[in-house]
NULO-725197 format. One record per residue (C-alpha): residue in three letters; x, y, z. Coordinates in steps of 0.02 Angstrom, whole numbers, plus 50000, padded with zeros to 5 digits. Layout:
N
<atom residuo="ALA" x="X" y="Y" z="Z"/>
...
REM end
This chain:
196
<atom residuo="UNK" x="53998" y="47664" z="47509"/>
<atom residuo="UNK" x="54072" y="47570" z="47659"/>
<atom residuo="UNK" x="53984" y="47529" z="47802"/>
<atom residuo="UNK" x="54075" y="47456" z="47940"/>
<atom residuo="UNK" x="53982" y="47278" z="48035"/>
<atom residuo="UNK" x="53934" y="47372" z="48195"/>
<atom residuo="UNK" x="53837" y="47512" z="48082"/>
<atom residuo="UNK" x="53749" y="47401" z="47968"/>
<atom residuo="UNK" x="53709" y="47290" z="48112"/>
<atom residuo="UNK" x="53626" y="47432" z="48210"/>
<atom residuo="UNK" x="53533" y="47492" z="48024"/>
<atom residuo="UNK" x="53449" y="47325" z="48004"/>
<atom residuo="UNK" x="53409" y="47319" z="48197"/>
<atom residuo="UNK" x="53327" y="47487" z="48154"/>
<atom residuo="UNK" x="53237" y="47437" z="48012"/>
<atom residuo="UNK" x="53194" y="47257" z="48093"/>
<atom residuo="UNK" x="53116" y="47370" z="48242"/>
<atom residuo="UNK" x="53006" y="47480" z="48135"/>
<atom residuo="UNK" x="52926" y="47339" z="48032"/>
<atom residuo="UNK" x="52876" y="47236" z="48172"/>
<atom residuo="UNK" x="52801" y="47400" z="48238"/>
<atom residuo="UNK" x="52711" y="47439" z="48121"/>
<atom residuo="UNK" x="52662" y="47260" z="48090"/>
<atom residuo="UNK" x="52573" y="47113" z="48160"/>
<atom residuo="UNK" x="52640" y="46998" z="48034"/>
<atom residuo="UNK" x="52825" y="47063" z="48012"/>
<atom residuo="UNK" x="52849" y="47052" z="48191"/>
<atom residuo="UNK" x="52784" y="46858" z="48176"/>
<atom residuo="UNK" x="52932" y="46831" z="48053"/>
<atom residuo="UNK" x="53059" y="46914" z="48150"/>
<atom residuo="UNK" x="53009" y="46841" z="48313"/>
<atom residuo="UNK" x="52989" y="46670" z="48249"/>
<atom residuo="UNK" x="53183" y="46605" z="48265"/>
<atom residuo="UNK" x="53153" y="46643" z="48449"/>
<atom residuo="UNK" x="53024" y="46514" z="48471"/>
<atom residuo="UNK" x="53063" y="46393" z="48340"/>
<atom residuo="UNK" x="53206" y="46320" z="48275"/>
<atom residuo="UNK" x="53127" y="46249" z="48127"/>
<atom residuo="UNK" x="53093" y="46377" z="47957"/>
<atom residuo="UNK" x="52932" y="46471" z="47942"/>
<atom residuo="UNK" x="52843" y="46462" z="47780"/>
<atom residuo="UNK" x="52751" y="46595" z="47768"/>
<atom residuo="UNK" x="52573" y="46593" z="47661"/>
<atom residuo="UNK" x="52418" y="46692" z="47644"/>
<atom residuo="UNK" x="52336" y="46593" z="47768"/>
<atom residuo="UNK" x="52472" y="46653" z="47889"/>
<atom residuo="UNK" x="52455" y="46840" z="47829"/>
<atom residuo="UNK" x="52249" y="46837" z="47843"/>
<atom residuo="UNK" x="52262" y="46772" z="48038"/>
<atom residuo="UNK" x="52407" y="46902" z="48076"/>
<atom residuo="UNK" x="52336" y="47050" z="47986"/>
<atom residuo="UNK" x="52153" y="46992" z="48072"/>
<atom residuo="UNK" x="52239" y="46999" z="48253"/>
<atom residuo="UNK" x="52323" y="47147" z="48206"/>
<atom residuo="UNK" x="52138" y="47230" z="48173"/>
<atom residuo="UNK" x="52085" y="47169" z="48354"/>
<atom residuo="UNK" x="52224" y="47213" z="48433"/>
<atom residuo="UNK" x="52229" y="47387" z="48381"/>
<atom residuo="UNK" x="52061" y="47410" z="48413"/>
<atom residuo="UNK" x="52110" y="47386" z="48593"/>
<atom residuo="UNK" x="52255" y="47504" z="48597"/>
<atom residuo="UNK" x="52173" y="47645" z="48501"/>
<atom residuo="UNK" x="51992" y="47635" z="48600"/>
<atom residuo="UNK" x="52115" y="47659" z="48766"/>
<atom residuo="UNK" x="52201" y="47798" z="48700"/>
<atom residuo="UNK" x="52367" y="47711" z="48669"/>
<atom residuo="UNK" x="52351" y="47683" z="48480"/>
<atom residuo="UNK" x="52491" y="47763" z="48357"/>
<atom residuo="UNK" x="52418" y="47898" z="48224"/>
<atom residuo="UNK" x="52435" y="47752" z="48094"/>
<atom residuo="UNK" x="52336" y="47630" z="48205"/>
<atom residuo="UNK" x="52185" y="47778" z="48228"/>
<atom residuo="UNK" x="52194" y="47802" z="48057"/>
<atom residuo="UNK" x="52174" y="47616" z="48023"/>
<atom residuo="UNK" x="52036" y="47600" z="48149"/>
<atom residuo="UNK" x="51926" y="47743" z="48060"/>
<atom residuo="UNK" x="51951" y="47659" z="47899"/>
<atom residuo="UNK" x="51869" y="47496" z="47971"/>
<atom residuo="UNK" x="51715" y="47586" z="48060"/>
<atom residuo="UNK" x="51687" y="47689" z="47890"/>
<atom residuo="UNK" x="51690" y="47525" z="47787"/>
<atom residuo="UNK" x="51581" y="47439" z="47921"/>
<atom residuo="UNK" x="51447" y="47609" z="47891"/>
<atom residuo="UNK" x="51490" y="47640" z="48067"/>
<atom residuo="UNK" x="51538" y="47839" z="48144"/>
<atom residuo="UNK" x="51695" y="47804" z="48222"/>
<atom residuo="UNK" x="51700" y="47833" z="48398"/>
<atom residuo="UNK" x="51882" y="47775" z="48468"/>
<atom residuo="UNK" x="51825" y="47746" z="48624"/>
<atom residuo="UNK" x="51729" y="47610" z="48569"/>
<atom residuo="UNK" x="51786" y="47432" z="48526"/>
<atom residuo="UNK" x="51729" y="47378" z="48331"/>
<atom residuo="UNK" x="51761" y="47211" z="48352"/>
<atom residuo="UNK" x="51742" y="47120" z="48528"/>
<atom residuo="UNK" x="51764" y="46931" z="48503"/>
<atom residuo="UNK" x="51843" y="46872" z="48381"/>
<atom residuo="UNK" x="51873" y="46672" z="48340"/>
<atom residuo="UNK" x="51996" y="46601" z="48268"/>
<atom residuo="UNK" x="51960" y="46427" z="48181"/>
<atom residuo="UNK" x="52089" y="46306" z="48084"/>
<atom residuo="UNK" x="52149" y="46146" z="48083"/>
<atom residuo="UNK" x="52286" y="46085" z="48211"/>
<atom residuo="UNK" x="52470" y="46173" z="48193"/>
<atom residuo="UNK" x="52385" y="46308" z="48091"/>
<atom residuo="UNK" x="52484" y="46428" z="48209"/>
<atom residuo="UNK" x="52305" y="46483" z="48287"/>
<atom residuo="UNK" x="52373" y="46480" z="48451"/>
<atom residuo="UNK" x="52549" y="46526" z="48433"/>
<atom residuo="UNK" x="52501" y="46703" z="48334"/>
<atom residuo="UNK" x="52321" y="46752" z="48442"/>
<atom residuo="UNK" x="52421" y="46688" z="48617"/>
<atom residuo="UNK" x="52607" y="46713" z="48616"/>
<atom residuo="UNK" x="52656" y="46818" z="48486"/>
<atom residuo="UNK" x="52537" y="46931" z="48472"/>
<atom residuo="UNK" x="52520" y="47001" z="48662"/>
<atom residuo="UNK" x="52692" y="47018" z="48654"/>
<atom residuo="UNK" x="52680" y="47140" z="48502"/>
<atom residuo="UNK" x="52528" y="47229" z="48593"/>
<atom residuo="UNK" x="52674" y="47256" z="48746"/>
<atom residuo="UNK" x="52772" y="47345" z="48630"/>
<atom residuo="UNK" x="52638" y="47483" z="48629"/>
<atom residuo="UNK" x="52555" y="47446" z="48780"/>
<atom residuo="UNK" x="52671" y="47368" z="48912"/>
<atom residuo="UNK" x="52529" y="47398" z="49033"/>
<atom residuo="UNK" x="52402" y="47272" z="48937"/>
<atom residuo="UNK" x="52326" y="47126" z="49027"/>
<atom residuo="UNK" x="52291" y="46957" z="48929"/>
<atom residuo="UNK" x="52188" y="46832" z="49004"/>
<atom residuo="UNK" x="52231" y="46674" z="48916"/>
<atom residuo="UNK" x="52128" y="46495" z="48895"/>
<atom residuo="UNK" x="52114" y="46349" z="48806"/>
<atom residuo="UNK" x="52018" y="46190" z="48807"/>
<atom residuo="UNK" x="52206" y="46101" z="48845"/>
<atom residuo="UNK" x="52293" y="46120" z="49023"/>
<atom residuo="UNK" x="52452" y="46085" z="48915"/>
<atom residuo="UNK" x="52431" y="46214" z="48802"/>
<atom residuo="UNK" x="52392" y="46347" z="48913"/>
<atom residuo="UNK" x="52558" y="46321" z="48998"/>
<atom residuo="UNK" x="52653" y="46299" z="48816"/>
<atom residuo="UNK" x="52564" y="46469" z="48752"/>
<atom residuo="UNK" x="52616" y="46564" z="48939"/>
<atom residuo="UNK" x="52790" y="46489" z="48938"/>
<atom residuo="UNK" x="52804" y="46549" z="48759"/>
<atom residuo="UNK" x="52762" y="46713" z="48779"/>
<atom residuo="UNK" x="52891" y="46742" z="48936"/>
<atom residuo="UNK" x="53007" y="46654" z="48839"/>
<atom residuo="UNK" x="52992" y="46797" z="48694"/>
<atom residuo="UNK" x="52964" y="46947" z="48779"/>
<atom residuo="UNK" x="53115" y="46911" z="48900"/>
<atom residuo="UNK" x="53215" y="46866" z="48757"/>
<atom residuo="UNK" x="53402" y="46944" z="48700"/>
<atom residuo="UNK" x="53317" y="46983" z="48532"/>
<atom residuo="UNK" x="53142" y="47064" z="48586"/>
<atom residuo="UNK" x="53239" y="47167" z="48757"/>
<atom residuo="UNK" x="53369" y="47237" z="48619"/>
<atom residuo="UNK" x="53275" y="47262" z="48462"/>
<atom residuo="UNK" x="53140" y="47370" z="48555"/>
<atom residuo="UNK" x="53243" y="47435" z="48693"/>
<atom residuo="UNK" x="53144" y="47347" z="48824"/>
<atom residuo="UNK" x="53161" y="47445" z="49010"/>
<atom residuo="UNK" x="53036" y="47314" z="49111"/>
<atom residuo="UNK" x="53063" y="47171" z="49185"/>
<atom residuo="UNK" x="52974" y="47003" z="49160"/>
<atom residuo="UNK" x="52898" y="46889" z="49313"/>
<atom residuo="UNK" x="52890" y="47063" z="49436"/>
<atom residuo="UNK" x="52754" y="47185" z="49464"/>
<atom residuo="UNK" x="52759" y="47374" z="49460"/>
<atom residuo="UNK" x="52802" y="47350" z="49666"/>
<atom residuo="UNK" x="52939" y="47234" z="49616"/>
<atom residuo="UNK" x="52853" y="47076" z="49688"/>
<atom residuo="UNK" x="52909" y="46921" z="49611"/>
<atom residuo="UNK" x="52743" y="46873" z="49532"/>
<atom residuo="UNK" x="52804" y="46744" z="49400"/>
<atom residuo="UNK" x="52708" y="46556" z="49394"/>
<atom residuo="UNK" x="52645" y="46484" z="49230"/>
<atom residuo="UNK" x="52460" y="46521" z="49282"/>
<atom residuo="UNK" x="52505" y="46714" z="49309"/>
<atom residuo="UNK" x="52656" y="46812" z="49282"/>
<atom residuo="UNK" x="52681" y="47015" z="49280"/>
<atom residuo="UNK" x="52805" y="47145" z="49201"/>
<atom residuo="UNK" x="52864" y="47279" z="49298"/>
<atom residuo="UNK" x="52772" y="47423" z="49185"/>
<atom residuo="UNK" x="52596" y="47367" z="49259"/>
<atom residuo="UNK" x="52562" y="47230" z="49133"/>
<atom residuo="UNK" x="52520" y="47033" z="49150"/>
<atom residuo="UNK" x="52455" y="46897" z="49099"/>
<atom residuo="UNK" x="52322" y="46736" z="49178"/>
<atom residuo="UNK" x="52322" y="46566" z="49100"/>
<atom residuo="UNK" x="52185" y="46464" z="49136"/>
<atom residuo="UNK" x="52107" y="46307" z="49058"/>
<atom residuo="UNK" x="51934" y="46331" z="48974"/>
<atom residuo="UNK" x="51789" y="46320" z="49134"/>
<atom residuo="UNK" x="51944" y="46353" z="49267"/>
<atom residuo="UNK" x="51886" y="46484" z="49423"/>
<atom residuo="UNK" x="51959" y="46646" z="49360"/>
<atom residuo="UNK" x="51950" y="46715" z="49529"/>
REM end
């Protein structure tokens, strides 16, 4: 069977689009030649933090309505194994931390990559970003714009918003807090900073 370049280009853009959908991790691979030029190599240890994020993250979009079947269906499955009567209004887990040692992609998967695959479902999500380093927070908000206004994230899920503009069409777009134009946005702030 012959399939000309164009076609089997827009196949794998298909089935590139529907893995990193459905998950946390795939999404991580895909992504990761946006951010990096250096190989990924993925392990378990990788894996456990994305499919742990994924867990939290869903939790968010289902208990405000915006979860997929699969991610509902997911979400009951946790509250039954916790002995808990789902209610899907209700967040299972709240805080969550993430421990490692240094360049154990911590901050890279919990504060760049993985708002930006909760925007895929929920462009309208707010993060409110921190760390204990003023030079991190910028790296981890100046990640995340660079991804989600990126040639491969805008085509592979059909992006419509804008990045650094607000749902007036305000330019709203500095390091410490930057908007899309479907309603969502995100603050960076060191650890103690006035969030106000």
């Amino acid at each position: 069977v012959y399939v000309d370049r164009d076609e089997a280009q827009r196949r794998l853009t298909a089935i590139e689009r529907e893995k990193s959908l459905r998950s946390l991790a795939w999404f991580a691979r895909y992504s990761w030649p946006v951010l990096e030029s250096t190989p990924l190599h993925w392990t378990p240890w990788l894996q456990a933090q994305c499919d742990t994020l994924q867990a939290l993250f869903e939790g968010h979009l289902v208990a405000s309505g915006k979860g997929t079947p699969a991610m509902v269906e997911r979400h009951r499955a946790f509250y039954r194994a916790a002995g808990i009567e789902p209610d899907l209004g209700q967040l299972l887990v709240q805080d969550l931390y993430v421990n490692g040692f240094p360049g154990s992609l911590k901050s890279r998967f919990a504060m760049v990559i993985g708002p930006a695959w909760v925007w895929l479902h929920d462009p309208t999500f707010t993060i409110a970003a921190t760390s204990g380093t003023g030079d991190n927070v910028s790296r981890d908000s100046n990640m995340m714009k660079e991804l989600v206004s990126s040639a491969w994230y805008r085509a592979t899920f059909e992006i419509a918003w804008d990045v650094g503009v607000n749902r007036s069409g305000a330019v709203v777009d500095s390091v410490g807090e930057w908007h899309n134009s479907a309603g969502g946005y995100r603050l960076s702030k060191e650890l103690f900073s006035s969030w106000q």
